[in-house]
Each structure stands twice: as C-alpha cells, then as structure tokens.
Backbone as XML, in Angstrom:
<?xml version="1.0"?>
<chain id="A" units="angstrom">
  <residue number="1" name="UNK">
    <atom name="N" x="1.984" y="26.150" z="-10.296"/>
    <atom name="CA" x="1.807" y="25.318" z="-9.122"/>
    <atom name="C" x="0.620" y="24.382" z="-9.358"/>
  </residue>
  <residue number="2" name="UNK">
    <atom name="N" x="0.789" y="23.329" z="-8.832"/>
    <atom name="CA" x="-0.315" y="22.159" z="-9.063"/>
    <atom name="C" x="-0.881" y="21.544" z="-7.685"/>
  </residue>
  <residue number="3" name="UNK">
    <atom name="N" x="-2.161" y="22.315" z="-7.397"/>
    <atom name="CA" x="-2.559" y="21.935" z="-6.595"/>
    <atom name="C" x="-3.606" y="20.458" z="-6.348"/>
  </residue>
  <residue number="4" name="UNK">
    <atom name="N" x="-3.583" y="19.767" z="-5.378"/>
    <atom name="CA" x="-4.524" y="18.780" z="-5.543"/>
    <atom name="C" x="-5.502" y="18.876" z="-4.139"/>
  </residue>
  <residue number="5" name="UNK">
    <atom name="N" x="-6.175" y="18.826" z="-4.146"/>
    <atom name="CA" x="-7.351" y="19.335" z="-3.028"/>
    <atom name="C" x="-6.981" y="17.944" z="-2.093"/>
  </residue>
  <residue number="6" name="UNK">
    <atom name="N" x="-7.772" y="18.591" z="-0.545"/>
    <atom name="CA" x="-7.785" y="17.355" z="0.221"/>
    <atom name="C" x="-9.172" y="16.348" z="0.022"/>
  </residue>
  <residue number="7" name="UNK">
    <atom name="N" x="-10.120" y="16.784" z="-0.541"/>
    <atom name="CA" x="-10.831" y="15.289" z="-1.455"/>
    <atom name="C" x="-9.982" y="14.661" z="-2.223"/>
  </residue>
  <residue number="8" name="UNK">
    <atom name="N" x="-9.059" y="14.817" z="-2.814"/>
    <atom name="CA" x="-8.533" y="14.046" z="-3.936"/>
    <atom name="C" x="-7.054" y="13.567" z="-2.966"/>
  </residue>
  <residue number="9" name="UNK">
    <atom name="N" x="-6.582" y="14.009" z="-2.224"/>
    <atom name="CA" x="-5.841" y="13.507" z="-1.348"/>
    <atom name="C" x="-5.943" y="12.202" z="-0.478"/>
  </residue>
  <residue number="10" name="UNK">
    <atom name="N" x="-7.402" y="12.589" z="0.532"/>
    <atom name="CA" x="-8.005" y="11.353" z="0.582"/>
    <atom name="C" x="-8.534" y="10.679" z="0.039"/>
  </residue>
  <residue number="11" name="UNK">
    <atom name="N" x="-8.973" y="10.915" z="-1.628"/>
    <atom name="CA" x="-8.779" y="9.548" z="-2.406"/>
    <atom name="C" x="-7.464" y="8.873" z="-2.904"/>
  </residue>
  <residue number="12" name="UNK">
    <atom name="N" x="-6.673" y="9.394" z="-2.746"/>
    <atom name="CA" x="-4.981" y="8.973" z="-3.369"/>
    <atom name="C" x="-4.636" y="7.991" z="-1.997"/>
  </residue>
  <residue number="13" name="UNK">
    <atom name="N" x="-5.072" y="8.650" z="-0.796"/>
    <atom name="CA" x="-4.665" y="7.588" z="0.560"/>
    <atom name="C" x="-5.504" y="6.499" z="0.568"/>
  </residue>
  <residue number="14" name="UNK">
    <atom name="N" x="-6.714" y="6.628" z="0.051"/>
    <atom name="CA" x="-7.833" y="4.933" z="-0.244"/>
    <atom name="C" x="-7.543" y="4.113" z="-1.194"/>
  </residue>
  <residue number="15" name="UNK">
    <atom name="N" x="-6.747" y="4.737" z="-2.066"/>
    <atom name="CA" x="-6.477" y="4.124" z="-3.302"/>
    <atom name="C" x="-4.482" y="3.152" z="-3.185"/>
  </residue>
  <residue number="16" name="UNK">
    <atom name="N" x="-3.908" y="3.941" z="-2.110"/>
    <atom name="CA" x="-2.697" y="3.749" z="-2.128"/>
    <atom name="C" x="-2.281" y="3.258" z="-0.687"/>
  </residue>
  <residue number="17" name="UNK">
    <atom name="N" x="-3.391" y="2.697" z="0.143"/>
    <atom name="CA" x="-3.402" y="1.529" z="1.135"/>
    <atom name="C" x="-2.218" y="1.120" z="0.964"/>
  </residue>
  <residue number="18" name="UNK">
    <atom name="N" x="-2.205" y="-0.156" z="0.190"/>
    <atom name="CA" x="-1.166" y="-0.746" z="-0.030"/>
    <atom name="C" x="0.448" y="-0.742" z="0.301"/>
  </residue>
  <residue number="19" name="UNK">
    <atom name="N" x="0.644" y="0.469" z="-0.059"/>
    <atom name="CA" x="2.248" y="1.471" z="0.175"/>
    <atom name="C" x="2.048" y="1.931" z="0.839"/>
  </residue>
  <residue number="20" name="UNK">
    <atom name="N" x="3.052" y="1.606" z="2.311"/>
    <atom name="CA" x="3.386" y="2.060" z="3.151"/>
    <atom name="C" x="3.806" y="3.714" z="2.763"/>
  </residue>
  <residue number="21" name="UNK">
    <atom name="N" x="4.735" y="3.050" z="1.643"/>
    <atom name="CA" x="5.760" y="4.299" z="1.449"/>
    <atom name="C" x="5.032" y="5.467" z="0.669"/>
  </residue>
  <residue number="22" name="UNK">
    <atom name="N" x="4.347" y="5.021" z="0.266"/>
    <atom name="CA" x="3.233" y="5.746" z="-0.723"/>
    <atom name="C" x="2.277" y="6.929" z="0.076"/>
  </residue>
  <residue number="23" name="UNK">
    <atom name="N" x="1.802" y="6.454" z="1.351"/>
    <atom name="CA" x="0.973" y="6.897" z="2.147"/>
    <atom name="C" x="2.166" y="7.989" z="3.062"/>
  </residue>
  <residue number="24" name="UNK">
    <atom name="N" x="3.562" y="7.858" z="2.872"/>
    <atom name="CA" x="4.594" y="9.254" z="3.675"/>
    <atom name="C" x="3.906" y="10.185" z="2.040"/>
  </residue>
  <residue number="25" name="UNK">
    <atom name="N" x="4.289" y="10.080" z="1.752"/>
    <atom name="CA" x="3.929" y="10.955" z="-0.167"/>
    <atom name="C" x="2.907" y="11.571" z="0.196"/>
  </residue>
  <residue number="26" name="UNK">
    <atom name="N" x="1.789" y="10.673" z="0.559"/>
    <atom name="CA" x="0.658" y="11.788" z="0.903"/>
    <atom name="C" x="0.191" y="12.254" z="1.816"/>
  </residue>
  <residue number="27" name="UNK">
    <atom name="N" x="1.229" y="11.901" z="3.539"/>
    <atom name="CA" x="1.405" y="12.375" z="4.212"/>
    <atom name="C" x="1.646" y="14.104" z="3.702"/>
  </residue>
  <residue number="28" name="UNK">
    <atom name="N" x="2.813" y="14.063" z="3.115"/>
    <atom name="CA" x="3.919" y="14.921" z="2.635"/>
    <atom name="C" x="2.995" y="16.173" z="1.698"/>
  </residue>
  <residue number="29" name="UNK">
    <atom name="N" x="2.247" y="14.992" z="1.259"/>
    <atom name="CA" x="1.275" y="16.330" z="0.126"/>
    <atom name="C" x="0.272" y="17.269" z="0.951"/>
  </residue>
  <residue number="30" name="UNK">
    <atom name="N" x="0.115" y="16.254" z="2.167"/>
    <atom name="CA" x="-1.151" y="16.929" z="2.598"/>
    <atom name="C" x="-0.629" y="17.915" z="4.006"/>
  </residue>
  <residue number="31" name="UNK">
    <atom name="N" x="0.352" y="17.558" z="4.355"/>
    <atom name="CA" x="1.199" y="19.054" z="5.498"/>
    <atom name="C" x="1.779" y="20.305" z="4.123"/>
  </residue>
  <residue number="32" name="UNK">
    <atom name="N" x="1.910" y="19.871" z="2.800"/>
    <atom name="CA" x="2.455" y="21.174" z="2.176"/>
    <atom name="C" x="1.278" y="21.153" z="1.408"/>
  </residue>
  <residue number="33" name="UNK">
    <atom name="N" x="-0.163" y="21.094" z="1.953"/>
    <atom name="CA" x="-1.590" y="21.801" z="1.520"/>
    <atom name="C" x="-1.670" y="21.781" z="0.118"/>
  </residue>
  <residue number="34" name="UNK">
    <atom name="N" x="-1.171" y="20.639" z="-0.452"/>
    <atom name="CA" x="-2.139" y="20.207" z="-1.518"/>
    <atom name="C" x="-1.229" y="20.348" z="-2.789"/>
  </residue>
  <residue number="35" name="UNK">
    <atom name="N" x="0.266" y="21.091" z="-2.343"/>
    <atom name="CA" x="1.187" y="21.767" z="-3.277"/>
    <atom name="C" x="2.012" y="20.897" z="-3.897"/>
  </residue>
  <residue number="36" name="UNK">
    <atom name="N" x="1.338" y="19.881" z="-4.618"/>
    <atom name="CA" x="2.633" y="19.103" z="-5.216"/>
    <atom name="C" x="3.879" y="19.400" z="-5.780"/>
  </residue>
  <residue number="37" name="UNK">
    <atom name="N" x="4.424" y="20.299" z="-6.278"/>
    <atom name="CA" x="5.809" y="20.694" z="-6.637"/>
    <atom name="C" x="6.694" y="21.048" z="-4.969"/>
  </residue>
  <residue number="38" name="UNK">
    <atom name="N" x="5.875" y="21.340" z="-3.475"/>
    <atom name="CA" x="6.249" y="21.795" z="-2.737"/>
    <atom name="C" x="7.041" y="20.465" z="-2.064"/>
  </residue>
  <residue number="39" name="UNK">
    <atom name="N" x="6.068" y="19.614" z="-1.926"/>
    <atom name="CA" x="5.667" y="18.393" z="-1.594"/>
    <atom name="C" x="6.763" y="17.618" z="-2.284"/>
  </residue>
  <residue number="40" name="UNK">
    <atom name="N" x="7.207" y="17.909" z="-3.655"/>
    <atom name="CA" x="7.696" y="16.583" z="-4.320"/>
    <atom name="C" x="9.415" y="17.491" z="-3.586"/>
  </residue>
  <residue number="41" name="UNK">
    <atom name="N" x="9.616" y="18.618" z="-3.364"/>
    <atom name="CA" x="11.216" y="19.617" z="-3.263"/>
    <atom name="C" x="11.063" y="18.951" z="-1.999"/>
  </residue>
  <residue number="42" name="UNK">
    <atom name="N" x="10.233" y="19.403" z="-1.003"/>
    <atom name="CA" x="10.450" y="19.098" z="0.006"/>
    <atom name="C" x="10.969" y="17.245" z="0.318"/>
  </residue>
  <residue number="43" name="UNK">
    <atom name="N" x="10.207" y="16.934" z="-0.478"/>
    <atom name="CA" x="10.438" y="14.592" z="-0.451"/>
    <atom name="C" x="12.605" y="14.635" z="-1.033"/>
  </residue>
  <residue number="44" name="UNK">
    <atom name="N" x="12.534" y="15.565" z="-1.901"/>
    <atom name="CA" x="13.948" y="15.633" z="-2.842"/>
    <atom name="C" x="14.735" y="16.161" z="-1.378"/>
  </residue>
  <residue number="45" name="UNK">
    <atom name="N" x="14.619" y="17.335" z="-0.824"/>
    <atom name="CA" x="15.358" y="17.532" z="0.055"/>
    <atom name="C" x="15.056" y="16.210" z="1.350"/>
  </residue>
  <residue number="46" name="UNK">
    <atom name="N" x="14.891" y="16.180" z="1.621"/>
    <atom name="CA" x="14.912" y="15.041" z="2.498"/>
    <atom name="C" x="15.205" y="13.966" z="2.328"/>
  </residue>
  <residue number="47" name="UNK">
    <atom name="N" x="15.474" y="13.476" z="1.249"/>
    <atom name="CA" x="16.406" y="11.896" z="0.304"/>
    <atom name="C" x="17.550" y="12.597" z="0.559"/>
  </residue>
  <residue number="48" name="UNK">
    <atom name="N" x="18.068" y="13.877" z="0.161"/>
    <atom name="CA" x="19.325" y="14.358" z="0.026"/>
    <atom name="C" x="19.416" y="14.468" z="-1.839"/>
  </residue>
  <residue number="49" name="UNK">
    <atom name="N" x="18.080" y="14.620" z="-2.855"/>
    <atom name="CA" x="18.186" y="14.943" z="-3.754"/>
    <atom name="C" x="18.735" y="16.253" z="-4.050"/>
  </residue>
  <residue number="50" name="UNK">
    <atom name="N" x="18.362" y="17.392" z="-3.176"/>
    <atom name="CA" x="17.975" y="18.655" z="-3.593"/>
    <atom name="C" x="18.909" y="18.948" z="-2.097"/>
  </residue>
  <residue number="51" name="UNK">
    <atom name="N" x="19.492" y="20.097" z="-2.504"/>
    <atom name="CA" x="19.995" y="21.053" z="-1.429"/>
    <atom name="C" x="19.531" y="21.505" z="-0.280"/>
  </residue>
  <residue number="52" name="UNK">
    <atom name="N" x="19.388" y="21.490" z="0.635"/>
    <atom name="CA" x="18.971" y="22.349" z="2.025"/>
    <atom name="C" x="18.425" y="23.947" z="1.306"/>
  </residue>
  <residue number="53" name="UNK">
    <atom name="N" x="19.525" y="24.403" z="0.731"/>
    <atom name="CA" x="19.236" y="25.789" z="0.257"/>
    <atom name="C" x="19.048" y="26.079" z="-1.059"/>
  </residue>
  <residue number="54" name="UNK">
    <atom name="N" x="18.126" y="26.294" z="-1.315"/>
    <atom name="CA" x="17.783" y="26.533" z="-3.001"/>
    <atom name="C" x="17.341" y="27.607" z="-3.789"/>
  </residue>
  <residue number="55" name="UNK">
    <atom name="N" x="18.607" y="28.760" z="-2.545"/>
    <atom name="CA" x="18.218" y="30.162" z="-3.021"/>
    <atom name="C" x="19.345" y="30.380" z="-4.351"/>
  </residue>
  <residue number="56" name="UNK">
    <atom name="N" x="19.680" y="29.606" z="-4.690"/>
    <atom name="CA" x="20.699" y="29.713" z="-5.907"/>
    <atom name="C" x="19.711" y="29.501" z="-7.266"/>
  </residue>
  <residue number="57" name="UNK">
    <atom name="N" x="18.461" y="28.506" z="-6.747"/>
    <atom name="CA" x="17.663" y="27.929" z="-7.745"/>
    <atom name="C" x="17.338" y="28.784" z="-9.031"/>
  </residue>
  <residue number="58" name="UNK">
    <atom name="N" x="16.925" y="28.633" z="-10.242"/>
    <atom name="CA" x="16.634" y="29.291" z="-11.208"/>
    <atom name="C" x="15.402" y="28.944" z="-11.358"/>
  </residue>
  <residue number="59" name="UNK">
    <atom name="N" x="14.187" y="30.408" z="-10.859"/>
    <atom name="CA" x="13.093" y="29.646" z="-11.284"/>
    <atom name="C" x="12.529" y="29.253" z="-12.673"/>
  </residue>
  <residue number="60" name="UNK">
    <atom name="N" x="13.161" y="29.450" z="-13.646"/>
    <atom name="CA" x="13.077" y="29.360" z="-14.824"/>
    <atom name="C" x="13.049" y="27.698" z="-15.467"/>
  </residue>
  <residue number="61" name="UNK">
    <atom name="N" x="13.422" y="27.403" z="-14.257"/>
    <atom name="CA" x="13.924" y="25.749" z="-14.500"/>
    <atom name="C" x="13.045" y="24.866" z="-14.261"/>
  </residue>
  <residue number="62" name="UNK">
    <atom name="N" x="12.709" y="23.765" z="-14.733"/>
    <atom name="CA" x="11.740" y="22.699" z="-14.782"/>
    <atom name="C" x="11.920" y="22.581" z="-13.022"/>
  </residue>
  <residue number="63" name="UNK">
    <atom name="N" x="11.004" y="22.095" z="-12.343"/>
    <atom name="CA" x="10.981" y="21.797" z="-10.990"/>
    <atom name="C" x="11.548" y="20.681" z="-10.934"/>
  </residue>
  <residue number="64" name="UNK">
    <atom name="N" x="11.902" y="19.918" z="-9.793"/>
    <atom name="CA" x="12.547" y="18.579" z="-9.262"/>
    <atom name="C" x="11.075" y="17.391" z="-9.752"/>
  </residue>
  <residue number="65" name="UNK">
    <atom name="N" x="9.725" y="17.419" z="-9.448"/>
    <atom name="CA" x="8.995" y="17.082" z="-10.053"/>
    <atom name="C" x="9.037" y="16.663" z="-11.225"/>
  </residue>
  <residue number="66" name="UNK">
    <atom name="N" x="8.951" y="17.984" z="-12.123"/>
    <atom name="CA" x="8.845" y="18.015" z="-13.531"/>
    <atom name="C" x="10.063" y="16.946" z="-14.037"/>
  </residue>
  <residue number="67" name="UNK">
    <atom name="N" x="11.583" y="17.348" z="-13.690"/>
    <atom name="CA" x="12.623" y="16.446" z="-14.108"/>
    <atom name="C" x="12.398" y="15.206" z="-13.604"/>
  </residue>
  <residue number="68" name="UNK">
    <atom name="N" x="11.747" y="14.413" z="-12.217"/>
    <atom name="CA" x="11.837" y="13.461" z="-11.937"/>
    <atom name="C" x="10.468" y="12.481" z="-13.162"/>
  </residue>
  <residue number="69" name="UNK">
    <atom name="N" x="9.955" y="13.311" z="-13.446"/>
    <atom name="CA" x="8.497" y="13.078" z="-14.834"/>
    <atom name="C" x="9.402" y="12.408" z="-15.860"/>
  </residue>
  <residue number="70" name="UNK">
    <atom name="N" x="9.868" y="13.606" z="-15.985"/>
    <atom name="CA" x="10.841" y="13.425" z="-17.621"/>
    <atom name="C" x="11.676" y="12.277" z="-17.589"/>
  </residue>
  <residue number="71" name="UNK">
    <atom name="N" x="12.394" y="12.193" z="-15.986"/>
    <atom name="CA" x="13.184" y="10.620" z="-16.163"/>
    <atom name="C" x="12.438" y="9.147" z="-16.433"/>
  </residue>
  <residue number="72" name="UNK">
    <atom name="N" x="11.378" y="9.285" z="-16.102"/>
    <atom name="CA" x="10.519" y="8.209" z="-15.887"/>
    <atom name="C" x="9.420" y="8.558" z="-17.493"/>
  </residue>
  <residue number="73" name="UNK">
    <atom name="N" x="9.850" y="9.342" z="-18.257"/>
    <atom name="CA" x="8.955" y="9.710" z="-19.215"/>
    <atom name="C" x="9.003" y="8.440" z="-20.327"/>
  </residue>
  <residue number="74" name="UNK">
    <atom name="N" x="10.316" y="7.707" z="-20.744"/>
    <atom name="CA" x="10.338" y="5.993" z="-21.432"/>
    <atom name="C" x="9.410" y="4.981" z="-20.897"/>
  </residue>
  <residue number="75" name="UNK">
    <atom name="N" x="8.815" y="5.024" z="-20.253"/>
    <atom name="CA" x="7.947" y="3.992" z="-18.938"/>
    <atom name="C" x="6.642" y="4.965" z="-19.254"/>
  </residue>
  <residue number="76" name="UNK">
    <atom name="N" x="6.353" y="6.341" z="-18.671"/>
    <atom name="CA" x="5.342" y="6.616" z="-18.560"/>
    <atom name="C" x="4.667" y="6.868" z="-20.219"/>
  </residue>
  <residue number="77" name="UNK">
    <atom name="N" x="4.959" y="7.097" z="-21.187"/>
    <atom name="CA" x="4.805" y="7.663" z="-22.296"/>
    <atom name="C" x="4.429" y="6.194" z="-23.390"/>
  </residue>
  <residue number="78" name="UNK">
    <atom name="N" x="3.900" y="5.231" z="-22.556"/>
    <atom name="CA" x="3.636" y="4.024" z="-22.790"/>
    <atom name="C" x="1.807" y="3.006" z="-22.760"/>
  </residue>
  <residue number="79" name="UNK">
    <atom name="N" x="1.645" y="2.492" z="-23.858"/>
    <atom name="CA" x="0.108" y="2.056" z="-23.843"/>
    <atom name="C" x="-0.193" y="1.135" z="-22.761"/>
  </residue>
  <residue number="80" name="UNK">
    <atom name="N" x="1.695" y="0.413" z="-22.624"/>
    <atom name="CA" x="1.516" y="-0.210" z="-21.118"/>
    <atom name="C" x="0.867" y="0.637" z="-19.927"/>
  </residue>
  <residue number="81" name="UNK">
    <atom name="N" x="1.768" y="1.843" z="-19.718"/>
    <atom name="CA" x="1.621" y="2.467" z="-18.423"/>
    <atom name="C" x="0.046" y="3.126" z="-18.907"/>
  </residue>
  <residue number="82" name="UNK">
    <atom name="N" x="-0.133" y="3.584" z="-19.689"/>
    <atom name="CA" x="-1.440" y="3.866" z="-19.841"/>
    <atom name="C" x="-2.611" y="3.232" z="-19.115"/>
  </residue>
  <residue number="83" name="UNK">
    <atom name="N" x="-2.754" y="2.007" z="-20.019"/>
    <atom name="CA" x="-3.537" y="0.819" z="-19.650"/>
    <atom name="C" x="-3.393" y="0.459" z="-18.100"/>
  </residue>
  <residue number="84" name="UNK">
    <atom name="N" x="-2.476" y="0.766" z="-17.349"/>
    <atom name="CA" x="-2.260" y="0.601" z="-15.561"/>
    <atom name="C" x="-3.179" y="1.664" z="-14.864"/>
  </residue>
  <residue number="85" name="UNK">
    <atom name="N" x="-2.651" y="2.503" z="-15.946"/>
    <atom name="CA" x="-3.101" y="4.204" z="-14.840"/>
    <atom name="C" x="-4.750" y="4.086" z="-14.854"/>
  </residue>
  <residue number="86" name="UNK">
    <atom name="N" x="-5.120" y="3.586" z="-15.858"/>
    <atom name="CA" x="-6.707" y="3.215" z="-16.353"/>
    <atom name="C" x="-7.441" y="2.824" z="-15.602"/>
  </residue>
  <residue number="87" name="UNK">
    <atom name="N" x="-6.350" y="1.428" z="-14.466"/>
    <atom name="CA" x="-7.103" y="0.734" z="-13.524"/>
    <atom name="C" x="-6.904" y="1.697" z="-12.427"/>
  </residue>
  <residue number="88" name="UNK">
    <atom name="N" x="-6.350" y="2.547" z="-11.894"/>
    <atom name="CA" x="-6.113" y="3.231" z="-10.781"/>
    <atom name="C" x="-4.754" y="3.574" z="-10.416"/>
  </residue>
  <residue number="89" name="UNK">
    <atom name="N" x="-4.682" y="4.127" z="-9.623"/>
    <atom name="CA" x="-3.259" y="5.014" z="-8.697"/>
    <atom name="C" x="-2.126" y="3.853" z="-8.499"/>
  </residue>
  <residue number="90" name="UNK">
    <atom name="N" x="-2.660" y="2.787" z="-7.653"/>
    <atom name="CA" x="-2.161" y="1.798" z="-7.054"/>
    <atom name="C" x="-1.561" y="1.179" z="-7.942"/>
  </residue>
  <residue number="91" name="UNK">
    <atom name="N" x="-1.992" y="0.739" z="-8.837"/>
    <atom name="CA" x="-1.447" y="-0.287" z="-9.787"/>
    <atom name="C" x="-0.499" y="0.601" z="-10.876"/>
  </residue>
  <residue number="92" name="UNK">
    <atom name="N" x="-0.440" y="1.899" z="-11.058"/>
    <atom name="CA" x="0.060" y="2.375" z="-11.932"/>
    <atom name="C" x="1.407" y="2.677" z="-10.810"/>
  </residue>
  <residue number="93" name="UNK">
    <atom name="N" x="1.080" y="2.804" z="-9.757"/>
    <atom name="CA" x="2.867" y="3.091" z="-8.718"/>
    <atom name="C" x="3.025" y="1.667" z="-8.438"/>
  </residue>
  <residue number="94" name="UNK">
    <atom name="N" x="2.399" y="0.496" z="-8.784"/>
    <atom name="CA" x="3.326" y="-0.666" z="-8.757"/>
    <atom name="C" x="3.805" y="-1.128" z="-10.045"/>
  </residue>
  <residue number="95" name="UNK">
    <atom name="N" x="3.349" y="-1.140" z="-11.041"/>
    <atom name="CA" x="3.881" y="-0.878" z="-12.222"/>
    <atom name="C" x="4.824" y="0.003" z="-12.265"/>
  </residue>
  <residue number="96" name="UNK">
    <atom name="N" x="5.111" y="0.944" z="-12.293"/>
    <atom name="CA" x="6.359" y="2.079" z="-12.516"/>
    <atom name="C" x="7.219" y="1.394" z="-11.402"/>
  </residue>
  <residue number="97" name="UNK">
    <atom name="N" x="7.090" y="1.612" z="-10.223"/>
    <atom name="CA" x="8.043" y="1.291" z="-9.484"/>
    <atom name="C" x="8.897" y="-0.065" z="-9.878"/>
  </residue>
  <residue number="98" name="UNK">
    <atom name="N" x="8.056" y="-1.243" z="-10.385"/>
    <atom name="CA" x="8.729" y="-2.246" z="-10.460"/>
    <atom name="C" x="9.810" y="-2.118" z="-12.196"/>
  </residue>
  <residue number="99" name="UNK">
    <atom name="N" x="9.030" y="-1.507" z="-13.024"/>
    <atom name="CA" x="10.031" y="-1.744" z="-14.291"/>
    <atom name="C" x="10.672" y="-0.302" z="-14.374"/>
  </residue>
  <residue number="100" name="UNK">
    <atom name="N" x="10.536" y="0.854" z="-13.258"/>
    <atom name="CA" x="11.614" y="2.094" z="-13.256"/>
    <atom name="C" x="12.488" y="1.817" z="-12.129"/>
  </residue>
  <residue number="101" name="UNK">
    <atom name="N" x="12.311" y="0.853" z="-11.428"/>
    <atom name="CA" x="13.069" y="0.402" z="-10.115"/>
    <atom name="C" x="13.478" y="2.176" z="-9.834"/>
  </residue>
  <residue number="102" name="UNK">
    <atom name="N" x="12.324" y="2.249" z="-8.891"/>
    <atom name="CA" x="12.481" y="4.237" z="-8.553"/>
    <atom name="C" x="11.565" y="3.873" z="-7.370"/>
  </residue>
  <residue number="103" name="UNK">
    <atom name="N" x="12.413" y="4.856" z="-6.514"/>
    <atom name="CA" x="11.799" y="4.456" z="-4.921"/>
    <atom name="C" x="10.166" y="5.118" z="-5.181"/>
  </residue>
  <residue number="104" name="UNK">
    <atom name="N" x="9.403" y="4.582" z="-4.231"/>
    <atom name="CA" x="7.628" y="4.466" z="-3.915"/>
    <atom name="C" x="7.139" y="5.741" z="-3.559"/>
  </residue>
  <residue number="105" name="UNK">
    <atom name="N" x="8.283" y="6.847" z="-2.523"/>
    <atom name="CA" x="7.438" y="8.290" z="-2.384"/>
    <atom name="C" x="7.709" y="9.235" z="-3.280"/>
  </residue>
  <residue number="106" name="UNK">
    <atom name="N" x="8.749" y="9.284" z="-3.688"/>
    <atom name="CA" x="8.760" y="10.094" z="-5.674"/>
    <atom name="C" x="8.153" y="9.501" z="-6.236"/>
  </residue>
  <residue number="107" name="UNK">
    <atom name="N" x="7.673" y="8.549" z="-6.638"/>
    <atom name="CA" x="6.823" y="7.591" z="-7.609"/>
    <atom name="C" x="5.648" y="8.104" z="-7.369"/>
  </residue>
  <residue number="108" name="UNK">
    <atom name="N" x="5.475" y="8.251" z="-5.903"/>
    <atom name="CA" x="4.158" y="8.370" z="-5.817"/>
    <atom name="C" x="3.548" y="10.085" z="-6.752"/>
  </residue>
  <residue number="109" name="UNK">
    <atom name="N" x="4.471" y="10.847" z="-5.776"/>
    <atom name="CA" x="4.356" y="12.006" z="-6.395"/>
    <atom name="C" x="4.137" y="12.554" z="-7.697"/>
  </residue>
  <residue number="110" name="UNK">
    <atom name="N" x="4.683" y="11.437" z="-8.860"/>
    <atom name="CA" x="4.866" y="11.540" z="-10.583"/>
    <atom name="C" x="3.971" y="11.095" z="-10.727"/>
  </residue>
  <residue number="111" name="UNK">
    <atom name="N" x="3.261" y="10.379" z="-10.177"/>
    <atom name="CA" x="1.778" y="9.181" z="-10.412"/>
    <atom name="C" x="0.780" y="10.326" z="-10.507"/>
  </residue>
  <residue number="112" name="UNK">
    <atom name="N" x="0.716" y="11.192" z="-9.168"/>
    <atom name="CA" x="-0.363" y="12.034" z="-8.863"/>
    <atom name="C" x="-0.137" y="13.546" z="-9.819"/>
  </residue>
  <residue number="113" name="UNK">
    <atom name="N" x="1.032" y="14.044" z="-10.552"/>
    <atom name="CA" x="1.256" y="14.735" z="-11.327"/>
    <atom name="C" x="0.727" y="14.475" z="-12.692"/>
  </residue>
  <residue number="114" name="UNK">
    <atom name="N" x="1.277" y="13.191" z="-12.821"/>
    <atom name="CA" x="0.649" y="12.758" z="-14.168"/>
    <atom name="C" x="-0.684" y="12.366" z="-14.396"/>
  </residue>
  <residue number="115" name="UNK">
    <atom name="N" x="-1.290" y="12.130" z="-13.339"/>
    <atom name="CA" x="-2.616" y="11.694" z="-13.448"/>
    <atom name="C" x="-3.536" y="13.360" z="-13.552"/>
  </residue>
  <residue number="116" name="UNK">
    <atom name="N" x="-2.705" y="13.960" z="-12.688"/>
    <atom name="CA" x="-3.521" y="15.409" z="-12.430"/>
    <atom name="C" x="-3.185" y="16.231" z="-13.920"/>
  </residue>
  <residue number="117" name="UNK">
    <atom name="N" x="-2.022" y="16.590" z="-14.542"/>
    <atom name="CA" x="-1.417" y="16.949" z="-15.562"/>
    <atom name="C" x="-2.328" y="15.920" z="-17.287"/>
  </residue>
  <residue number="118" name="UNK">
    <atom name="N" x="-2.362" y="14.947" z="-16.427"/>
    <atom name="CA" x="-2.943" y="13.657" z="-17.726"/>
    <atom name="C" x="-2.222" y="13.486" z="-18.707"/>
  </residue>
  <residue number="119" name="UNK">
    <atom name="N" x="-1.636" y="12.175" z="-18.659"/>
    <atom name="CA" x="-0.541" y="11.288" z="-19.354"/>
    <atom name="C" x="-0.893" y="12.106" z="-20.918"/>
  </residue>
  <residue number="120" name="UNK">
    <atom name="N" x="-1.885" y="11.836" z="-21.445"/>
    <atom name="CA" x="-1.843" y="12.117" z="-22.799"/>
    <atom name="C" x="-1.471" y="14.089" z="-23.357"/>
  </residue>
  <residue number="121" name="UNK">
    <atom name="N" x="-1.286" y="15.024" z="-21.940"/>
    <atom name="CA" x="-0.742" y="15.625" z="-22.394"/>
    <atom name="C" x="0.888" y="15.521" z="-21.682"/>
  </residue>
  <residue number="122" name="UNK">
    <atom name="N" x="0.593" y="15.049" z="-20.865"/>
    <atom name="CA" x="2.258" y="14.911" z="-20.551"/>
    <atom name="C" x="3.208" y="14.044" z="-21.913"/>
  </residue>
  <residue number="123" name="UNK">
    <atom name="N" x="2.821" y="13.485" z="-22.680"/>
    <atom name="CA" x="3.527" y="12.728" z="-23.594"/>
    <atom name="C" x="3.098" y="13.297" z="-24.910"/>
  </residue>
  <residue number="124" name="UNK">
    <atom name="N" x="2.007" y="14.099" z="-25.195"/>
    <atom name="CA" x="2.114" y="15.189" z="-26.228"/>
    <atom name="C" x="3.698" y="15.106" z="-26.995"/>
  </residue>
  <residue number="125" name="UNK">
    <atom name="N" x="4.607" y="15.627" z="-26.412"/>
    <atom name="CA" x="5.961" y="15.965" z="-27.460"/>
    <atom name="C" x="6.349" y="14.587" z="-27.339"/>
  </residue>
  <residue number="126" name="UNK">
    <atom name="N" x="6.074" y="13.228" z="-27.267"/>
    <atom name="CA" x="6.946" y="12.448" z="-27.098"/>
    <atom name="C" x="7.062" y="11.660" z="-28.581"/>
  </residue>
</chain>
C-alpha cells in the first residue's frame, strides 16, 4: 500500500490548481486517507473501469493503479517526461495527459504514484 500523507496531499492540491479534474483525484485521495491504490480502485470503479464487486479479485495481481502505470509506461519511461516531472506535478499531468490523451483524475493518480514510487525506479526494467 502507498500511502501519501495529508502534507503532501495539500501540496499535490497547490501544485494542481489548475485541474479542475485533478483536484476530484485529490479530493478522492484524501476521503480514502492517503491510500493511493484505494483511491486510484475506488476513481476505476466509478468511471465504470473496475467492477462494483471485486471479491473475485486476485490479490496477487498488479493493482488497477499499477496496470494503469504500465499503460502509460512508453510516455512515462521518457527523458521527456522526466524533464516535466522535474518542473513539478502540474506540468508533468499536462504533459501526459496531452501526448497519452488519458483522462486528468487517473493521470492524476499515476503522476502521484510515480512521483512517490520515483520514475527512475519505476522504469528500472524498461
């Protein structure tokens, strides 16, 4: 589980002004207390990504998170996206969003994973 504290929450909401849509994300992070994998199932069920019921789930399995990482891993695994994330939150979820054309409150969520996780080990195997 990957928690992100509510200091770093309310820096993700100062930093991510900008997005409307960005600021439900950390709405979302900060009612499921900081639990980003909770936060990102709960954003999936509510698009209609993820099932209502996910007592079938295998916990063995990469989270909805983790896979939504990995899709966006050609983009993120990049000196471009690097060099964005460098300048901050904001600019690295307008960057992704615009060349992964991937909606703004999952985006947001992979932004704050990867930043918390840190790109250079998230792209380790790449």
């Amino acid at each position: 589980m990957t928690t992100v504290t509510q200091a770093e929450i309310e820096q993700y909401r100062s930093q991510l002004q900008a997005y409307p849509d960005a600021l439900k994300a950390i709405d979302m992070l900060e009612a499921c207390e900081g639990d980003l994998e909770y936060a990102a199932q709960t954003v999936a069920i509510e698009t209609g990504e993820l099932p209502d019921d996910l007592s079938d789930q295998d916990p063995n399995e990469p989270s909805w998170l983790e896979k939504s990482a990995d899709k966006l891993r050609p983009h993120i695994c990049t000196q471009a996206f690097k060099d964005v994330l460098s300048q901050g939150s904001a600019v690295a979820l307008g960057w992704l969003m615009a060349v992964a054309a991937y909606p703004a409150v999952p985006v947001t969520l992979v932004v704050i994973y990867i930043s918390t996780r840190g790109v250079d080990e998230f792209c380790k195997d790449c």
